[in-house]
C-alpha positions in Angstrom: 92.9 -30.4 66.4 90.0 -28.0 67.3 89.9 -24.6 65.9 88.3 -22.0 68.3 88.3 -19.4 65.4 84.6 -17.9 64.9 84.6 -18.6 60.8 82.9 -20.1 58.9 84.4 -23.1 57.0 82.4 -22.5 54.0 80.0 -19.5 52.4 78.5 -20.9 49.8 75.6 -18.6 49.0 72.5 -19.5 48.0 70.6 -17.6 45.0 67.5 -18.9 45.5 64.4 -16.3 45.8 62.1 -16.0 48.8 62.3 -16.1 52.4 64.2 -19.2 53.5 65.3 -20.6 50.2 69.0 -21.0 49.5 70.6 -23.1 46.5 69.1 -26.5 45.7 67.0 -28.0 48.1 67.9 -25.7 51.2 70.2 -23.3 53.1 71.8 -25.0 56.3 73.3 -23.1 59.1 75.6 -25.5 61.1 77.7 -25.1 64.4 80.4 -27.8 64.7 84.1 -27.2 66.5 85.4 -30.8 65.4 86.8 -29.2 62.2 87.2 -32.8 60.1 83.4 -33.8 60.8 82.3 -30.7 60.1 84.5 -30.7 56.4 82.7 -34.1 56.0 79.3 -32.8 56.4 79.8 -29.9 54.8 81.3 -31.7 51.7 78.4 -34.3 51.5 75.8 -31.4 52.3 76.9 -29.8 49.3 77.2 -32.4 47.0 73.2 -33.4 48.4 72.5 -29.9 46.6 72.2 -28.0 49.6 73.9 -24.9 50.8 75.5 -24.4 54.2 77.6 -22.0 56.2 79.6 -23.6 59.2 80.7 -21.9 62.0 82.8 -23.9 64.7 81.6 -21.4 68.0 78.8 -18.3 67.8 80.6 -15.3 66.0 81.9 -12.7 68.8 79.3 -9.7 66.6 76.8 -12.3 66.5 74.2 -12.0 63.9 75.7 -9.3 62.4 77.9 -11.9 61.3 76.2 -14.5 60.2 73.7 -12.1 58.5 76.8 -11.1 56.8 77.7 -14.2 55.6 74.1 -15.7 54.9 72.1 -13.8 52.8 69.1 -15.5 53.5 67.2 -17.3 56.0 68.0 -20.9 56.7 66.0 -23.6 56.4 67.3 -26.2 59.2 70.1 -24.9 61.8 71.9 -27.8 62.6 74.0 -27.3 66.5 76.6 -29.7 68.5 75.3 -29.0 72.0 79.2 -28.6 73.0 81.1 -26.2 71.9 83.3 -23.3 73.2 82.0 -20.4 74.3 78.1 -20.6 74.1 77.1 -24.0 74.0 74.1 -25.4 71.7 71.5 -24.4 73.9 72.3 -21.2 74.2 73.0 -20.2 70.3 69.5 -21.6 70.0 68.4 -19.2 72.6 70.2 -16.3 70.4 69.1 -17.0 67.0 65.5 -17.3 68.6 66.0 -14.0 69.8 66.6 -13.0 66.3 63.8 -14.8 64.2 61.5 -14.2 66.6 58.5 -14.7 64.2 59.7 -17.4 61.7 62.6 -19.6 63.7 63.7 -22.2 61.5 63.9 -25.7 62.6 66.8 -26.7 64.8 68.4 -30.2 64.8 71.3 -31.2 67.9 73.6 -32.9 67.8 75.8 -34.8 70.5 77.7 -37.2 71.6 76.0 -38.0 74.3 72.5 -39.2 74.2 71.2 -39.2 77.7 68.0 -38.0 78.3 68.5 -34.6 80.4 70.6 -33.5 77.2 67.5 -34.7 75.0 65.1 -33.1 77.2 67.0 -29.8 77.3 67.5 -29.7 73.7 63.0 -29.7 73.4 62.8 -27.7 76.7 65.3 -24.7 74.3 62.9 -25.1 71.0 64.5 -27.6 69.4 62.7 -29.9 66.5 64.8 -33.1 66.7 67.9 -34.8 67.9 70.7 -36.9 66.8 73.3 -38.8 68.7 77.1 -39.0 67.5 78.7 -40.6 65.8 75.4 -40.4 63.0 75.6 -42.0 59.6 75.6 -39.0 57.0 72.4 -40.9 55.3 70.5 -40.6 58.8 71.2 -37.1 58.7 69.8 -36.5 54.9 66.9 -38.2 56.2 66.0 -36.1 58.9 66.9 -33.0 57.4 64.6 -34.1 54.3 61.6 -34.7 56.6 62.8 -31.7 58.7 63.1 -29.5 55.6 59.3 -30.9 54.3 57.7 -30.5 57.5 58.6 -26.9 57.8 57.3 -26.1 54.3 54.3 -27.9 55.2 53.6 -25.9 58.3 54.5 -22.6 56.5 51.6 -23.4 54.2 49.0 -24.4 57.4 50.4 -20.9 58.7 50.0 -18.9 55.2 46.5 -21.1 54.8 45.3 -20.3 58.3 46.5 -16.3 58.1 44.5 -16.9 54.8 41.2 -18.3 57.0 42.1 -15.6 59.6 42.0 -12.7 57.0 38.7 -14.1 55.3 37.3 -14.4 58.7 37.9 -10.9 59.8 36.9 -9.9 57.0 33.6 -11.6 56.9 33.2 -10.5 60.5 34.2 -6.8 59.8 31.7 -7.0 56.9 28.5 -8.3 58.7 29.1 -5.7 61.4 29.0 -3.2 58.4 26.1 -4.9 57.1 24.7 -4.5 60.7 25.1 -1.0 61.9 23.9 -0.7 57.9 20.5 -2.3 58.4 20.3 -0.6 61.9 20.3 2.7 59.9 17.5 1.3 57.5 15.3 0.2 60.5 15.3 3.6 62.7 15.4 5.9 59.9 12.1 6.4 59.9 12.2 8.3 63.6 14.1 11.0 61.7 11.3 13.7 60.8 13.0 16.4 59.3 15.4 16.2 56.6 18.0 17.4 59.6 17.0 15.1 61.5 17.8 12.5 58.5 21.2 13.8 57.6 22.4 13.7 61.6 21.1 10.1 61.6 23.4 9.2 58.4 26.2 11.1 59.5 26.1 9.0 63.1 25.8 6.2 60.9 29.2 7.1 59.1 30.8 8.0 62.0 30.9 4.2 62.6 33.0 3.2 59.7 35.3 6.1 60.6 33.9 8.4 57.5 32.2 11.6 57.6 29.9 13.4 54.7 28.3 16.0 53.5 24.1 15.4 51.8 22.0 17.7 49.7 18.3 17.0 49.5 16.3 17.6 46.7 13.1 18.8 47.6 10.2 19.8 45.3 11.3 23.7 45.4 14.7 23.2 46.8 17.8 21.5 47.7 18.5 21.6 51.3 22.3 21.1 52.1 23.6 20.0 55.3 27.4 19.7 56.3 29.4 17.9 59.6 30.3 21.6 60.6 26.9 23.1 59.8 28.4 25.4 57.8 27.8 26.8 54.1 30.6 25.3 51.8 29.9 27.3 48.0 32.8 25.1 46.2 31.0 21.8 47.7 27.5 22.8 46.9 29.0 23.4 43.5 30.1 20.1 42.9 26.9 18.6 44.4 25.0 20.8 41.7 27.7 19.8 38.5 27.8 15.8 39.7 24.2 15.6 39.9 22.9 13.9 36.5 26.8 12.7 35.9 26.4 9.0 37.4 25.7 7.0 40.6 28.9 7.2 42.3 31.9 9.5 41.3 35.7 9.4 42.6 36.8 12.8 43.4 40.5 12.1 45.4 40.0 10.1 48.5 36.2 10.9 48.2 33.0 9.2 46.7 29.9 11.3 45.7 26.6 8.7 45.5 24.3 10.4 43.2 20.4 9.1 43.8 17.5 10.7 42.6 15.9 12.6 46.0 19.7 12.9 47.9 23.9 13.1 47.1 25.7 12.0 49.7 29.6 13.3 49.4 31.6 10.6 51.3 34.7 11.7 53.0 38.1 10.3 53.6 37.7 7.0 52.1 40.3 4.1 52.5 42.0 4.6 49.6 45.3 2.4 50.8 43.1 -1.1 51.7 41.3 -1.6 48.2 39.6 -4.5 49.6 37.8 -2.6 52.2 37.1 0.6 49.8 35.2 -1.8 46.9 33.5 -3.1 50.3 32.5 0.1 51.4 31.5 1.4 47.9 29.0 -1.3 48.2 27.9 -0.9 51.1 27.3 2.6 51.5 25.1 2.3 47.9 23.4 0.4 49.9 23.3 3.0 53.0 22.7 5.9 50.6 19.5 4.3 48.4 18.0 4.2 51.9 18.3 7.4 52.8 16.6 8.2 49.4 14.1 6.1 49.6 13.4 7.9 53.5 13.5 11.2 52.0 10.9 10.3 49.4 8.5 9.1 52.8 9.3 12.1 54.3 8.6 14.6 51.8 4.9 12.6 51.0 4.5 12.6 55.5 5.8 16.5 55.2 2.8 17.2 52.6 0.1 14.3 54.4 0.8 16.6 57.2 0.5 20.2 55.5 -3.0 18.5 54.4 -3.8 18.0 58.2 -3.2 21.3 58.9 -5.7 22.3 56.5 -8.2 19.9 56.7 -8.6 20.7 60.7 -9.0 24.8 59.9 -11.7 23.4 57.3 -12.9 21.2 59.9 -13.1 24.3 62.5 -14.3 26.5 59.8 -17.3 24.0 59.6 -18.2 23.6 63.1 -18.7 27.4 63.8 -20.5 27.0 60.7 -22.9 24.3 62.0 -23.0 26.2 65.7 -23.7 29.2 64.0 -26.8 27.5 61.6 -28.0 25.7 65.3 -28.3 29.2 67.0 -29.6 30.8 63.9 -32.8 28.5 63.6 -33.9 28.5 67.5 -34.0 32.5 66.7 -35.4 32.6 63.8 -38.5 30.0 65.4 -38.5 32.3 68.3 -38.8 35.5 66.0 -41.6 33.9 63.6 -43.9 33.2 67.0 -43.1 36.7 68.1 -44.3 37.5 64.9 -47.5 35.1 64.5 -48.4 36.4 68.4 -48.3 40.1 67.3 -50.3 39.5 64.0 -53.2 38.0 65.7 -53.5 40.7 68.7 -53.1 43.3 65.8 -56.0 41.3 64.0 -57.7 41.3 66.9 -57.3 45.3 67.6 -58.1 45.8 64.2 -61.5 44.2 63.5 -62.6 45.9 66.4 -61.5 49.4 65.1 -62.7 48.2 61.6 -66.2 47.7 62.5 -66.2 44.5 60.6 -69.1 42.3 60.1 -68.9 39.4 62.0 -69.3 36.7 58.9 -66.3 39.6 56.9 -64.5 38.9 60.2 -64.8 35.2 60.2 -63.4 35.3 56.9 -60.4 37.4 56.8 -59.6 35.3 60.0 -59.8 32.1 58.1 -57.7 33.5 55.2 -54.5 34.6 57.7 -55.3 31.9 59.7 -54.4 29.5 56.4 -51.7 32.2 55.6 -49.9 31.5 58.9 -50.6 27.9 59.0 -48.8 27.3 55.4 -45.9 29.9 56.8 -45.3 28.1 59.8 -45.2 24.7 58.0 -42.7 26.5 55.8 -40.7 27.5 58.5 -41.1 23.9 60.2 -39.7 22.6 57.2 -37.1 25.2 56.8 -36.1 24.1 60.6 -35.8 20.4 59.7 -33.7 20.8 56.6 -30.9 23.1 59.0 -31.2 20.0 61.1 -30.2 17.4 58.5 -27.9 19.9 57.3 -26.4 20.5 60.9 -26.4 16.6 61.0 -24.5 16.1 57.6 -21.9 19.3 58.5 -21.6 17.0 61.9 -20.7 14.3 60.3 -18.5 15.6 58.1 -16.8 17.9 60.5 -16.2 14.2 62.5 -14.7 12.4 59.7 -12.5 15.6 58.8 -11.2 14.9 62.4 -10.5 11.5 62.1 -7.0 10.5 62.0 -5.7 9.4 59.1 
């Protein structure tokens, strides 16, 4: 005699901890209406260690039911393909519904065996099949081996999740590593400290953070900020964190103290401690080569201030040379001027004088000397301004090289 009542014939309850452990060696869920075999199985079941909860149709409230009755996931669900009101096939089709990401294995059962009940029963999700009347040591069997396998593919799955975690992760981190060393390579465009900090905080934007930098320059410390903005209680704590370490934890930030720059790192990923020691690592990293950039900027800053002044000197000298150049073809023009006028004054002179002619002779030979030695003065004078000019040239053109 068939009961069509929706109980189930026993509740033993596993204690066992974790998902899908009952009492002893596991939890079985089992649909069976004949009410004797499923005594039998039950019985033998439970004297095999295990724990199961038969029902002889699916409850009218469903899972609620069962959920009610078994407090924790079972391992095998073992289902005669006939019964009243939903057959096997479709409870299978509801408690999929229900695990949807961890369906434990199903076994039917039958007492047919033909092969469009087989194939139906794999076509629903089913993991094996066994025809009645079964011997109750055939059934230990396959729900020992069904049983195993499941625990062995619930450790491929945590193993692969496991592979699939480290893999992301490995991924995730070598894109870091990248958009890192991108930074390090075209850091060296930036040629202003501005320039610098908008670089690092484009940089930063990429790993979703945002931060605040002060520089410290010779005579100054040049703050910069995401909003532009003065902040006095954030400069404050760049100025007392300083000299108090290489990286500081203030809440959900990190301050990354190096000699020439503090970066003040915002909103970091406090709740995934994997990827925030990651990060911390990184970003020393990202933050020594900003200092190291600020330390080649501040020698280009000067290399250039030296430019500067080395082309006025250079300019300075090249009027100076022009100047000399001009000066000497005057001063040559003015001494023959000079020389040219001496002699007709001579001339007038020892005419007005009344000079002998051997007195006249003379005093001619004597300027004559005079403005012989002057001019080879003068010559002289001329050719040292023109290895001067030359040297000043030369100088003037190495000034103007680039260095």
């Amino acid at each position: 005699m068939r009961s069509l009542q929706a109980q189930p014939s026993s509740t033993s309850k596993g204690k066992g901890k974790g998902k899908g452990k009952g009492k002893g060696k596991g939890c079985i869920l089992y649909f069976e209406d004949d009410k004797d075999l499923a005594k039998l199985i039950t019985d033998t079941l439970e004297s095999l260690d295990y724990t199961v909860v038969c029902y002889n149709q699916y409850p009218q409230d469903g899972m609620t039911e069962i959920e009610r009755t078994l407090l924790v996931r079972p391992d095998v669900i073992l289902i005669d393909i006939r019964l009243p009101g939903k057959d096997g096939y479709e409870i299978c089709k509801e408690l999929q519904k229900h695990y949807t990401k961890d369906m434990p294995a199903v076994i039917f059962t039958s007492g047919k065996s033909a092969t469009e009940e087989i194939m139906r029963a794999y076509e629903v999700g089913g993991d094996d099949y066994i025809a009645k009347p079964y011997r109750l040591a055939e059934l230990q069997v396959k729900l020992e081996k069904t049983i195993a396998s499941a625990s062995t593919m619930g450790q491929l799955n945590e193993e692969l999740s496991r592979a699939r975690s480290m893999v992301y992760d490995t991924m995730t981190e070598n894109s870091e590593l990248g958009i890192i060393l991108r930074f390090l390579e075209t850091s060296f465009m930036a040629k202003s400290y501005k320039a610098l900090y908008d670089h690092l905080l484009a940089t930063l934007n990429e790993f979703g953070l945002s931060a605040s930098a002060t520089f410290y320059l010779k005579e100054e410390a040049e703050y910069c900020s995401p909003d532009n903005c003065d902040h006095p209680l954030e400069q404050r704590v760049f100025n007392a964190s300083k000299n108090k370490g290489r990286m500081i934890d203030v809440g959900n930030k990190t301050l990354i103290n190096y000699s020439a720059v503090s970066i003040l790192i915002k909103s970091m990923p406090l709740d995934n401690p994997l990827r925030y020691g990651r990060l911390k690592d990184q970003l020393c990293l990202l933050a020594n080569g900003v200092n190291q950039r600020v330390k080649a900027l501040e020698l280009e800053l000067i290399n250039d201030q030296h430019k500067d002044h080395i082309s006025i000197v250079a300019n300075v000298i090249g009027q100076m040379v022009l100047d000399m150049e001009k000066n000497s073809v005057n001063l040559s023009k003015d001494f023959e001027n000079i020389i040219l006028d001496l002699e007709s004054n001579l001339g007038e002179d020892f005419v007005r004088f009344n000079l002998l002619q051997e007195e006249e002779d003379a005093l001619m030979t004597s300027v004559t000397d005079t403005i012989t030695s002057a001019s080879s003065l003068l010559q002289r004078s001329v050719e040292f301004e023109a290895q001067y000019s030359i040297v000043m040239q030369e100088l003037m053109q190495n000034l103007n090289k680039p260095t």
